[in-house]
DOKOL-81325 format. One record per atom (N, C-alpha, C): residue number from 1; atom name; z, x, y. Coordinates in Angstrom, 3 decimals. Layout:
N
<NUM CA <Z X Y>>
...
This chain:
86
<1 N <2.501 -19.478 -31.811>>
<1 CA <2.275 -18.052 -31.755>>
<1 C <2.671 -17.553 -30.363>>
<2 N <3.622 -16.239 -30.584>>
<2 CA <3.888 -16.051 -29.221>>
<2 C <2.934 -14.959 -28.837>>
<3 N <2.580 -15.069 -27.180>>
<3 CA <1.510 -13.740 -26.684>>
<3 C <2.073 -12.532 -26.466>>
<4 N <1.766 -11.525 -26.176>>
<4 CA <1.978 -10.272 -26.505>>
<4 C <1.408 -9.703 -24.807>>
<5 N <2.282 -9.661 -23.875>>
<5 CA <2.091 -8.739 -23.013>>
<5 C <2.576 -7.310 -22.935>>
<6 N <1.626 -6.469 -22.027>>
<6 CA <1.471 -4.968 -22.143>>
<6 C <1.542 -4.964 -20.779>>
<7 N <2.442 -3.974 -20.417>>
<7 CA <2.773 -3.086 -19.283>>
<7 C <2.604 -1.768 -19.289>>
<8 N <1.815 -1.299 -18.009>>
<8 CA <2.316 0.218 -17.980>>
<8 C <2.805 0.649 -17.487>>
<9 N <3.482 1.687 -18.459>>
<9 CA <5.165 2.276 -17.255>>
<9 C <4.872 3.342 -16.447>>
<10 N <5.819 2.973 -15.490>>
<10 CA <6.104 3.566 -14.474>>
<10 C <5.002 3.208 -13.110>>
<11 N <4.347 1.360 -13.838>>
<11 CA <3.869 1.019 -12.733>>
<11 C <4.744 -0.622 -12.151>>
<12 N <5.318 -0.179 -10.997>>
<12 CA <5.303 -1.244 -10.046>>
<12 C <5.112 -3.169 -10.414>>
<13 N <6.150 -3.681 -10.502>>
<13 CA <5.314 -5.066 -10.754>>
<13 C <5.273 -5.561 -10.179>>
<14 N <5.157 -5.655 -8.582>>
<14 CA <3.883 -5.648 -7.875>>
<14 C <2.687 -5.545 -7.849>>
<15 N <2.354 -4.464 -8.539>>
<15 CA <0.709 -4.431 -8.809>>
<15 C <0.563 -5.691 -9.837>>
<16 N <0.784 -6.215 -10.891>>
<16 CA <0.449 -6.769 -12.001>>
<16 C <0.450 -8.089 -11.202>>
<17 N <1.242 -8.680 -9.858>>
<17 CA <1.459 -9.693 -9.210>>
<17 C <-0.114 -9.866 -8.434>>
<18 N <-0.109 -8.334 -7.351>>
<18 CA <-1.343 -8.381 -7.124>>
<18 C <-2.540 -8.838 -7.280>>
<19 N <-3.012 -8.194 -8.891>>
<19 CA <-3.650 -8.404 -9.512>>
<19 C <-4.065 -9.776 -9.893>>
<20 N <-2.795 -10.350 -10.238>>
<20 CA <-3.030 -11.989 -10.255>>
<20 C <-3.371 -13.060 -9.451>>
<21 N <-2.832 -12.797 -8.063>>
<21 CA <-2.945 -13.057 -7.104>>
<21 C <-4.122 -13.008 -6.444>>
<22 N <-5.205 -12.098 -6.811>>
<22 CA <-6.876 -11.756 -6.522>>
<22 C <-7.078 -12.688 -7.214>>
<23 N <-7.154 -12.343 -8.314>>
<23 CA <-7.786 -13.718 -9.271>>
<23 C <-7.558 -15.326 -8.837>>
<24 N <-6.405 -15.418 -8.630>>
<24 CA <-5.779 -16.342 -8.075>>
<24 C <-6.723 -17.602 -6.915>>
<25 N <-6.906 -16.185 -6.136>>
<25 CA <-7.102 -16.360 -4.612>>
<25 C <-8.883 -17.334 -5.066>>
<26 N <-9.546 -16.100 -5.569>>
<26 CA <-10.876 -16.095 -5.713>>
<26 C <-11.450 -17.715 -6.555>>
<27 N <-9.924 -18.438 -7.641>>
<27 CA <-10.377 -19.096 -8.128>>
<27 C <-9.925 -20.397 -7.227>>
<28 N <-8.946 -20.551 -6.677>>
<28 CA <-8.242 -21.259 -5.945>>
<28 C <-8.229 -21.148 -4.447>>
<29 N <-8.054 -22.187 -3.374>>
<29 CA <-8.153 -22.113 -2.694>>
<29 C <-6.857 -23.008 -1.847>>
<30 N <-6.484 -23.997 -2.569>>
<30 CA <-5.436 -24.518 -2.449>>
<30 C <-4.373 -24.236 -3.089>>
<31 N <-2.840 -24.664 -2.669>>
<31 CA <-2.127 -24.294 -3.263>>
<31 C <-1.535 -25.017 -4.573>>
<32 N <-0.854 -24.534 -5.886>>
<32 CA <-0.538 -25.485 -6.851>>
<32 C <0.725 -26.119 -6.838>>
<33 N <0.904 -27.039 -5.788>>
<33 CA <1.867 -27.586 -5.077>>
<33 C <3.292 -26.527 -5.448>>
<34 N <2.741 -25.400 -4.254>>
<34 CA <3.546 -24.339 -4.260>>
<34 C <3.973 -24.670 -2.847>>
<35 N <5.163 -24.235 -2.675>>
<35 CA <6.040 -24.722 -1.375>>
<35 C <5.740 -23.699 -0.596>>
<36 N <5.674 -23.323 0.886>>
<36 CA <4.958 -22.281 1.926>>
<36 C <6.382 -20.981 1.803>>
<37 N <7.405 -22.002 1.414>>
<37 CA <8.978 -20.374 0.960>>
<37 C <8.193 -20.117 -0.247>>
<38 N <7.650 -20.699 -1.526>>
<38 CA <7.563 -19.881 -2.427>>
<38 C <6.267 -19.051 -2.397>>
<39 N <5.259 -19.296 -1.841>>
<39 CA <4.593 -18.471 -1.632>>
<39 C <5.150 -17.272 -0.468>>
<40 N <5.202 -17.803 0.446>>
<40 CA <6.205 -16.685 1.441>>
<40 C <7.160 -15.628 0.495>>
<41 N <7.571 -15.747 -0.506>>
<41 CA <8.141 -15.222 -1.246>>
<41 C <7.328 -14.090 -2.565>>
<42 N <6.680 -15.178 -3.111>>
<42 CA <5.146 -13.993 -3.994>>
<42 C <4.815 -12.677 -2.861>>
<43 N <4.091 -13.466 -1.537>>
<43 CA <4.146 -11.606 -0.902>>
<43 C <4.980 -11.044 -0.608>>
<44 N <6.231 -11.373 -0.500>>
<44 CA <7.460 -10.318 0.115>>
<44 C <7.315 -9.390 -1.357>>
<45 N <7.210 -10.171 -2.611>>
<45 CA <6.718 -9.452 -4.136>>
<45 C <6.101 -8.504 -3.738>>
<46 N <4.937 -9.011 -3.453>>
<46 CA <3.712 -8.023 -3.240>>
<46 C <3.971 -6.582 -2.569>>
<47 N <4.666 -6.847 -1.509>>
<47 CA <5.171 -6.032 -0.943>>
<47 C <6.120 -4.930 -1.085>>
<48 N <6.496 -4.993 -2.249>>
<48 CA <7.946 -4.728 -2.922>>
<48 C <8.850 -5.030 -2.116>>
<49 N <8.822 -5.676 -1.339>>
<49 CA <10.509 -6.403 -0.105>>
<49 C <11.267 -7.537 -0.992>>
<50 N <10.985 -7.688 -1.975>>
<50 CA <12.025 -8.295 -2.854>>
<50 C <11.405 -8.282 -4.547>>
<51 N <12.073 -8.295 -5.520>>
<51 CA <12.139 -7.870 -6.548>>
<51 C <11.932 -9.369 -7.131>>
<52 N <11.111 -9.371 -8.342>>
<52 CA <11.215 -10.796 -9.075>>
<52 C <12.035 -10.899 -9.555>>
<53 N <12.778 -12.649 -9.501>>
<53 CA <13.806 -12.957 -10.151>>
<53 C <13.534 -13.653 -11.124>>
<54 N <15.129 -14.778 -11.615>>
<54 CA <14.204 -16.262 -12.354>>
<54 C <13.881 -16.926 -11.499>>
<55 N <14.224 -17.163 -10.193>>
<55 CA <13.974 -17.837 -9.603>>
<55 C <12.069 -18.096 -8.977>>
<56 N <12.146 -16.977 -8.341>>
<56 CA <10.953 -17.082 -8.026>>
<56 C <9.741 -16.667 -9.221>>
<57 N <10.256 -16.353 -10.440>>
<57 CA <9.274 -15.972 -11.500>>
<57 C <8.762 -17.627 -11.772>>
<58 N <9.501 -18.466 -11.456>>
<58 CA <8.495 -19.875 -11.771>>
<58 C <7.743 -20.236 -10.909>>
<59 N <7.764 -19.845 -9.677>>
<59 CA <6.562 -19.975 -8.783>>
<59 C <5.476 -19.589 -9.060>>
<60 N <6.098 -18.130 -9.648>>
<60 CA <4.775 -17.254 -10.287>>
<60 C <4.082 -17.562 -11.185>>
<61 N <5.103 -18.646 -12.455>>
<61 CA <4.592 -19.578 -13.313>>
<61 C <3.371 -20.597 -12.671>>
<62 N <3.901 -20.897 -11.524>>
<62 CA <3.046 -22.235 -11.506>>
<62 C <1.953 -21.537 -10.787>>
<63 N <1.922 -20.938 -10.632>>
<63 CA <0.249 -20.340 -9.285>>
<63 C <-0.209 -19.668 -10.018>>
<64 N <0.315 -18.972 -11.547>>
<64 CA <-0.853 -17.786 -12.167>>
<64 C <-0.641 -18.402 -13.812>>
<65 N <-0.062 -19.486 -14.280>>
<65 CA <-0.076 -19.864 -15.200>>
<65 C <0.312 -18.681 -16.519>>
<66 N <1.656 -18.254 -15.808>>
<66 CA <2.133 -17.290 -16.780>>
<66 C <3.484 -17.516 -17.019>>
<67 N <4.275 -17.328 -18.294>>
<67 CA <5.556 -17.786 -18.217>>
<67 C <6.774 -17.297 -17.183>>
<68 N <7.261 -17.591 -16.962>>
<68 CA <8.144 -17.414 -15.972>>
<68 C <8.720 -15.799 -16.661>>
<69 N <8.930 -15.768 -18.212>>
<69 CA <9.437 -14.209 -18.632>>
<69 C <9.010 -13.392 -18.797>>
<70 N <7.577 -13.755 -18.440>>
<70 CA <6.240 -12.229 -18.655>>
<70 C <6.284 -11.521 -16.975>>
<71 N <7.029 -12.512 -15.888>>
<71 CA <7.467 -11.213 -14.441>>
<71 C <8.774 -11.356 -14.442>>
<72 N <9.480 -11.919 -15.176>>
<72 CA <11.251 -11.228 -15.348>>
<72 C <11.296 -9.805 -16.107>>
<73 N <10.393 -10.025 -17.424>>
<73 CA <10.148 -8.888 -18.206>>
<73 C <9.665 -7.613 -17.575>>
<74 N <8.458 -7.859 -16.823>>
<74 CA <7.741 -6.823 -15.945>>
<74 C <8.739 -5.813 -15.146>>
<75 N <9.528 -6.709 -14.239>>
<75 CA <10.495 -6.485 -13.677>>
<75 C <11.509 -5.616 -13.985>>
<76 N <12.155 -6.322 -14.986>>
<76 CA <13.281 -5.630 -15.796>>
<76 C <12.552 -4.062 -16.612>>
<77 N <11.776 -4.029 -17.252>>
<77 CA <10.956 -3.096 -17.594>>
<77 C <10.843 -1.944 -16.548>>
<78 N <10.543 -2.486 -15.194>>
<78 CA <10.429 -1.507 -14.381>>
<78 C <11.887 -0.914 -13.953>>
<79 N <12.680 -1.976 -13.788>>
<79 CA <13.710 -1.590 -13.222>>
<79 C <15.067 -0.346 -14.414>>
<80 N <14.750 -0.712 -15.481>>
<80 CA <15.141 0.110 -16.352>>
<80 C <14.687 1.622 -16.307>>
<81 N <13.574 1.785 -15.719>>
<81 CA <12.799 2.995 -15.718>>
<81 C <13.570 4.074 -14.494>>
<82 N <14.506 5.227 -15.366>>
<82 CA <14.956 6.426 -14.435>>
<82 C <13.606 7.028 -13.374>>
<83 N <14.487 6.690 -11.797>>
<83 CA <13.754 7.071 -10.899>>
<83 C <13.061 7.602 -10.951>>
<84 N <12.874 9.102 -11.473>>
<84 CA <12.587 10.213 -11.916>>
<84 C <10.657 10.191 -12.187>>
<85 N <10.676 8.864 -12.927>>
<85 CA <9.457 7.982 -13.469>>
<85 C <8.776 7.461 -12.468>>
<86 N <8.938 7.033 -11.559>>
<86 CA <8.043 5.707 -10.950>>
<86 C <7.294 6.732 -9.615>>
């Protein structure tokens, strides 16, 4: 069965990174043999200073236990969205 993620538009996926990333933090304390670039990389996310790719969407896999295409999707979702929107 595949899961069913929900976005809302014209928000940032950054925030949804955020978000995970609290949780994250609060449950974890170590890292999930995440390399100090790929985390260095989740906050430049955070930050919006770089955009999720595939690349770093598997980092995101491995530290929030989400598929690597639920923040390509996020992403792309946002990025489709006329300026006009966000």
């Amino acid at each position: 069965m595949s899961e069913i993620y929900e976005f809302k538009r014209g928000v940032h996926p950054s925030k949804h990174v955020w978000e995970y990333l609290i949780a994250w933090i609060e449950k974890n304390f170590v890292s999930k043999d995440l390399t100090l670039e790929e985390l260095h990389e989740i906050f430049q996310i955070c930050e919006k200073e770089k955009p999720i790719t595939e690349e770093n969407a598997k980092a995101l896999e491995k530290m929030f236990n989400r598929p690597a295409r639920f923040w390509v999707e996020a992403q792309r979702l946002y990025d489709e969205l006329p300026r006009g929107e966000i």
